[in-house]
C-alpha positions in Angstrom: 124.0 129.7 97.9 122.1 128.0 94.7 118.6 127.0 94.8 117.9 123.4 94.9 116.6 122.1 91.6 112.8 121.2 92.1 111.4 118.3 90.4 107.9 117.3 89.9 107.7 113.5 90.1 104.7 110.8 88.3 104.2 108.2 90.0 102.8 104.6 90.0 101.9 102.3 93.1 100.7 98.9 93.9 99.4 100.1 97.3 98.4 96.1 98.1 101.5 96.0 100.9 101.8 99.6 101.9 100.5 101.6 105.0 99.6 104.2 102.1 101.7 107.3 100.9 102.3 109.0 103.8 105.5 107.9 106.1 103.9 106.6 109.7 104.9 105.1 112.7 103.6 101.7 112.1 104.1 99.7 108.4 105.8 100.7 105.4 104.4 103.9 103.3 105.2 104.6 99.5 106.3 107.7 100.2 109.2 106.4 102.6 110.7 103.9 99.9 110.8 106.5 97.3 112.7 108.5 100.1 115.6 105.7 100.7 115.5 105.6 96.7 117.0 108.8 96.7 119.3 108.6 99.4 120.9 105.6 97.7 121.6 107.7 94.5 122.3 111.0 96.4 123.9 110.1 99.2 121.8 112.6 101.3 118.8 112.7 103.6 114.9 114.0 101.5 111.3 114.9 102.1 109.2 113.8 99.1 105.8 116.5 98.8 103.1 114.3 97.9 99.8 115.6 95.9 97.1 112.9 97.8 97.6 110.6 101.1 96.1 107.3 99.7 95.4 105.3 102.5 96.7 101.6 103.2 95.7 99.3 100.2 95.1 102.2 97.5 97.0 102.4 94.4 98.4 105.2 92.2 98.6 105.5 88.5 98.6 109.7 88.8 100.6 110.4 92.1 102.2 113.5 91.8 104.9 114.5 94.1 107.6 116.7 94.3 111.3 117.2 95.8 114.6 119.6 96.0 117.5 118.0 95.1 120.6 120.5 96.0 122.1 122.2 92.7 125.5 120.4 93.2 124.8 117.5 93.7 121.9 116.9 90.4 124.5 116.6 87.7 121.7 114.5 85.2 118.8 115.2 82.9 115.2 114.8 84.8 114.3 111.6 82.6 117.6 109.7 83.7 116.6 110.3 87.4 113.9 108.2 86.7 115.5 105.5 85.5 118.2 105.3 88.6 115.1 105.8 91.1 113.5 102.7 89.5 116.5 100.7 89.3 116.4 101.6 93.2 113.0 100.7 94.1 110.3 97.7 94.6 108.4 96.2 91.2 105.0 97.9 92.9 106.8 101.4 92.7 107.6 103.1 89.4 108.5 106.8 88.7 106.8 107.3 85.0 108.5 110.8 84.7 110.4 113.3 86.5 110.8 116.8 85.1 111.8 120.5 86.2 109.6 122.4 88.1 109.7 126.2 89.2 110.5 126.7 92.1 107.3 127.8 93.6 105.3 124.2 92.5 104.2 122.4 95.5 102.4 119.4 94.4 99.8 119.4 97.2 99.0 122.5 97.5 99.3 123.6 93.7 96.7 120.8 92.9 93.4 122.2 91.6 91.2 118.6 91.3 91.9 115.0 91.3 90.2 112.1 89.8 90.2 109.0 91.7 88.9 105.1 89.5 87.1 102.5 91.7 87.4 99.2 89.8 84.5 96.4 90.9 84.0 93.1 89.3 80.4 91.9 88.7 80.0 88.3 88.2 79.8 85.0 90.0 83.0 83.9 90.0 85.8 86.7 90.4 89.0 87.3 87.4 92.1 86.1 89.4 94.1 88.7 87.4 92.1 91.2 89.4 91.8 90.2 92.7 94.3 93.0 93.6 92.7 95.7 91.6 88.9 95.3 91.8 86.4 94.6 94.6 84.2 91.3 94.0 80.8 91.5 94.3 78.9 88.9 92.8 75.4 89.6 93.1 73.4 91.4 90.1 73.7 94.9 90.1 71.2 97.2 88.5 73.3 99.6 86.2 70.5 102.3 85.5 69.8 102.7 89.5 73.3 103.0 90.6 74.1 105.6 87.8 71.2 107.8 88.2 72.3 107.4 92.2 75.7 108.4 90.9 74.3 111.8 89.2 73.4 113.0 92.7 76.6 113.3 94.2 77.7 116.2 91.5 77.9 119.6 92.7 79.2 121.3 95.9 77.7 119.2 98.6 78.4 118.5 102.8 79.9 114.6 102.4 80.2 114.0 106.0 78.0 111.1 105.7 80.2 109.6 103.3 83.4 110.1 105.4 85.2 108.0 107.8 86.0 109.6 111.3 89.7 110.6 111.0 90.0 111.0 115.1 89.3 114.8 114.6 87.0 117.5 113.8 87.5 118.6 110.0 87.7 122.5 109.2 85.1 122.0 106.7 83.5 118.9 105.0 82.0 120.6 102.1 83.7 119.7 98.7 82.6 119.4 95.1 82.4 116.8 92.8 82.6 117.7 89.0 82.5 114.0 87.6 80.7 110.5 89.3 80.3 108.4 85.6 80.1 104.4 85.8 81.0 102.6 83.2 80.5 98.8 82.5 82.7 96.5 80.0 81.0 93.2 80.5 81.9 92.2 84.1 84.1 95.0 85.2 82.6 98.7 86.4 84.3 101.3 86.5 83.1 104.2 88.9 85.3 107.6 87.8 85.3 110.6 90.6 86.8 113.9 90.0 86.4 116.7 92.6 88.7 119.4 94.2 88.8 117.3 97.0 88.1 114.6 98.6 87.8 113.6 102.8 89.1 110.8 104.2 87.5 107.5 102.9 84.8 109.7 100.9 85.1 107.8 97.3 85.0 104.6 98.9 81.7 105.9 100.8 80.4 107.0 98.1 81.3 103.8 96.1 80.4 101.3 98.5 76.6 103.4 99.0 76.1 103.3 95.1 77.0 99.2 94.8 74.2 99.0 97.9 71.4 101.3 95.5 72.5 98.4 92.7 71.6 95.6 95.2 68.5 97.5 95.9 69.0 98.3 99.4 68.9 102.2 98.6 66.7 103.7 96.5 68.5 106.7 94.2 66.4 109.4 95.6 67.8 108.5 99.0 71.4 109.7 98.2 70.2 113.5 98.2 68.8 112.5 102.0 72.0 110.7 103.1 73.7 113.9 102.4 71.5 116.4 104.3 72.1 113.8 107.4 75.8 114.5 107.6 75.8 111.3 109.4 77.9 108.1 108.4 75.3 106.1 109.9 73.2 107.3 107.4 75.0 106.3 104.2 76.0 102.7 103.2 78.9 100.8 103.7 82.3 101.8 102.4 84.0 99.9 99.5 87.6 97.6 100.1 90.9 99.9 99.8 91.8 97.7 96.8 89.4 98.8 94.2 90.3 102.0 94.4 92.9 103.9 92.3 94.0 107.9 92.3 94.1 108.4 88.5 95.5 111.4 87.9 96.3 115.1 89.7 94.9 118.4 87.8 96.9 121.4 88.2 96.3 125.3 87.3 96.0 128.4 88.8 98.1 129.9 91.4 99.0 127.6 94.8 96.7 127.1 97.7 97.3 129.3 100.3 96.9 126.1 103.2 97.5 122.9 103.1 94.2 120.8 101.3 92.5 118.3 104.1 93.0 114.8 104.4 91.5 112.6 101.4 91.7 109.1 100.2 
């Protein structure tokens, strides 16, 4: 019997109405639409791989995900599977490319880092256009506090304090952050995290802890002291899903040899 052909999917979300990526009991995931997508073109039941489980109210400009399509059955070129999925699916769902993969890609366990964008607005009245995109706050902010706050969260650290409690105990919650930059463009910051990994609610920990140092609640030297806590109650607060965007999925090396834990 033929292999199945394996393609590697890029995907965009407005995550503002979904229960997040993965398929659950309760509300509508992403991952589930793109599923019916491709039963209405194929005419057969699929599992969609995803690279990340963004939780409910996260979007996606990088989602990679991947799926087997039986050899009989794919009778089109990768780029014209993109089109029919998106004449199948929502406005807030796009497939920006599809392409061949071998047949050993898995797009979880394959991926070697992700970069996630938190998106906050900084002035007194918020953009309309970006009430779906970017967390309000309209207080000052001191830009050379949170940023030098930001600098301490690079490296291989314990980020229990910046997690929320996922209902079980975690294998490990050490991880490594190679990027935390903030940018400002008038109004708008944008907070850019890369890492191999990230635990459940982590960036928006993180995020939420560094807009508290900007409002002066924290001081920056505290963050190295919130970490060594592994204790939630010892960070700050965690930032709205809506600010928060996974950007893009890096990929090299051979495939992990177990499945990545839970992130964003």
């Amino acid at each position: 019997m033929a292999k199945p052909v394996r393609l590697k999917l890029t995907i965009a979300y407005d995550g503002t109405i979904y229960a997040g990526w993965q398929a659950q009991k309760t509300g509508v995931a992403v991952q589930e639409v793109i599923e019916k997508a491709l039963k209405s073109i194929f005419h057969l039941d699929f599992r969609l791989h995803g690279s990340s489980r963004t939780d409910a109210g996260v979007h996606a400009r990088g989602m990679i995900a991947h799926v087997d399509i039986p050899r009989a059955k794919f009778n089109m070129e990768p780029r014209k599977l993109s089109l029919a999925l998106n004449a199948n699916l929502p406005e807030d769902i796009r497939i920006m490319r599809a392409a061949r993969a071998s047949a050993n890609f898995h797009a979880r366990f394959n991926a070697s880092g992700k970069q996630y964008r938190y998106f906050l607005y900084n002035h007194a009245a918020m953009d309309p256009l970006l009430r779906a995109q970017a967390w309000h706050v309209p207080q000052s902010l001191d830009l050379a506090k949170i940023r030098q706050a930001a600098r301490a969260f690079i490296g291989k650290h314990d980020f229990e304090a910046f997690a929320a409690n996922r209902g079980y105990k975690m294998e490990s919650t050490i991880r490594t952050v190679t990027r935390c930059e903030v940018r400002r463009a008038g109004p708008l910051f944008t907070v850019i995290i890369e890492g191999d990994g990230f635990l459940y609610k982590m960036c928006r920990g993180i995020v939420g802890t560094l807009v508290q140092v900007g409002q002066n609640k924290f001081a920056p030297s505290q963050i190295a002291t919130m970490l060594a806590a592994k204790d939630r109650r010892a960070a700050g607060m965690s930032a709205p899903a809506h600010g928060l965007i996974l950007w893009k999925v890096y990929y090299r090396g051979k495939p992990a040899t177990k499945p990545a834990d839970a992130i964003e």
